[in-house]
N, C-alpha and C positions, 0 to 999 in steps of 0.2 A: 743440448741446452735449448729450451724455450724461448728465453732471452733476447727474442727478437720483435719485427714489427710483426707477428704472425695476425695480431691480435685488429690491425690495420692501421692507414696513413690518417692523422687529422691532414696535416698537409708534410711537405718533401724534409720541416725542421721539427715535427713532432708526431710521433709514432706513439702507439700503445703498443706494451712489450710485456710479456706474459713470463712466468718465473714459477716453478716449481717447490716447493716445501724440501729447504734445503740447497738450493742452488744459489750462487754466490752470482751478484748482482754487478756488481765490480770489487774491486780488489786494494788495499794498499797500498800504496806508493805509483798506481799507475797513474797516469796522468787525465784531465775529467775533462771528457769529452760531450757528457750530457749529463742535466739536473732531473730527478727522477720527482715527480709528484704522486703519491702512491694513491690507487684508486681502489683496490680493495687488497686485504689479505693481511698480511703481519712482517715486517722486516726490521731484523737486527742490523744496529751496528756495534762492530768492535772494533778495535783498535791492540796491536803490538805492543807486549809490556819488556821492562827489560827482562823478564822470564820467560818460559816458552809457551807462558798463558795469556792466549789473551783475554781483552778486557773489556767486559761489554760497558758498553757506553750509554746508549739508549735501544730502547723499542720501540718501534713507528707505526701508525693506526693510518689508518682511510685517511687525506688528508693532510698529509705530514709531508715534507715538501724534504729531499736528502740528494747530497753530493755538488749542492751551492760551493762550498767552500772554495773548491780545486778550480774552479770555473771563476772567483770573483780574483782569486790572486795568484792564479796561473801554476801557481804549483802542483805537486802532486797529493792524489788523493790520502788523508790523514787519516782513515778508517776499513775497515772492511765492512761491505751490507751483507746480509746473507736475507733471504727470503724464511722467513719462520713459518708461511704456512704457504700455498697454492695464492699467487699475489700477481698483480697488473698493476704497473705503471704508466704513466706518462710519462715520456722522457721527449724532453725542451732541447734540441742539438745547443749546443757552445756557441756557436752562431748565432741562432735564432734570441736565445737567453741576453747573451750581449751587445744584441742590436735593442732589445726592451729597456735596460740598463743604460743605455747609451742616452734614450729619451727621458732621463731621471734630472733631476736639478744637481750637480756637482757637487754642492754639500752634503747634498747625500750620499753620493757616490763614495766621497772620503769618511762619510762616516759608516758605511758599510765595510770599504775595506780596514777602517781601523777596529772594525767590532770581529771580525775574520782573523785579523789578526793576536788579536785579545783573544780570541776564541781556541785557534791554538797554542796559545801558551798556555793559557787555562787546562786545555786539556794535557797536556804533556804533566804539568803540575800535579793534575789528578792522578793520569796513570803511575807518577812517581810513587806518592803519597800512597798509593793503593797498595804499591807491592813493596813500601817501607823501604824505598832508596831515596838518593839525592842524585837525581839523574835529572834534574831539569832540560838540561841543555842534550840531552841524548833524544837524535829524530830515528826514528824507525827505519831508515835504510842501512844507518849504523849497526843496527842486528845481525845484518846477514853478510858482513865483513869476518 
């Protein structure tokens, strides 16, 4: 795996981390330890459907800022990234991310995590919807029971 600070330290809470065409970035349901800012290449996310397919969600360019989610509401990650071509990120450690968060106005705060939250239901809705069930309420750890 590449996947590391190889690429070097801005400082000791954000690293550039380099990733291969193919290599999986993080994972589903693990829990988000850093926010990825992508600075060049190509990266998928998918997500678990109630099938054994998953479901790609989006494509990410130069720019595109992925794995907020797990980081504003502590859960765990609701997607898989995968690297679609030879790709470098930033990655903000969990700490560093929510000490900037921290200096935000409050109403903001609430209205981020109710837009995270809204964002996962939305998605679960879609991957239902996608594979023609009524699985709303079914989370991705549920699969592998």
């Amino acid at each position: 795996m590449t996947g590391t600070a190889n690429g070097g330290k801005i400082n000791s809470q954000i690293k550039l981390r380099k990733y291969r065409a193919g290599e999986v970035i993080f994972t589903e349901g693990e829990p988000g330890d850093v926010v990825h800012i992508l600075r060049n290449g190509q990266v998928e996310i998918r997500a678990a459907s109630h099938s054994a397919n998953p479901q790609q969600l989006a494509v990410l360019h130069p720019g595109d800022i992925f794995g907020e989610m797990a980081l504003f509401d502590n859960r765990p990650r609701m997607a898989t990234a995968i690297a679609l071509a030879d790709s470098e990120t930033i990655a903000v450690s969990k700490e560093e991310f929510l000490k900037r968060v921290d200096h935000t106005d409050p109403a903001v705060r609430h209205l981020v995590m109710l837009l995270v939250h809204r964002l996962r239901q939305v998605t679960d809705e879609f991957l239902a919807e996608r594979q023609g069930a009524d699985w709303t309420h079914w989370r991705p750890n549920q699969a592998k029971e």
